[in-house]
C-alpha positions, 0 to 999 in steps of 0.5 A: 500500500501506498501512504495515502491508503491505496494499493500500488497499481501493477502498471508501474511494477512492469517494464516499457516495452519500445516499439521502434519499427514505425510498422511494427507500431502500426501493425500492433495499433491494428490488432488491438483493435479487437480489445487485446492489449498491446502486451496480450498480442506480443506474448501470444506473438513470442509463443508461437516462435521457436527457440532458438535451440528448438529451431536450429537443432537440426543445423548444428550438433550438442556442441554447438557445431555446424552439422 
């Protein structure tokens, strides 16, 4: 709580998230448009990307060498 008897608001625990590509903000701006956050749209966006690991695992062996 803060000094005046309120709760802090969870917004200003997060971090900023920059959007530098003019794009990538306008294309965000777009799907928000069905009522999804900004930040609901990149985490389902990021779930759906392989790890790097997962995607290059048939490139290069255990040791991190080209097959």
């Amino acid at each position: 709580m803060t000094a005046s008897g309120r709760q802090g608001s969870p917004r200003r625990q997060q971090r900023a998230t920059t959007i530098r590509s003019d794009r990538a903000f306008t294309r965000l701006e777009l799907l928000t448009r069905d009522g999804r956050s900004k930040i609901e749209i990149i985490e389902e966006a990021l779930d759906r990307m392989p790890l790097p690991a997962e995607r290059d695992a048939d490139l290069y062996d255990e040791n991190g060498f080209p097959r």
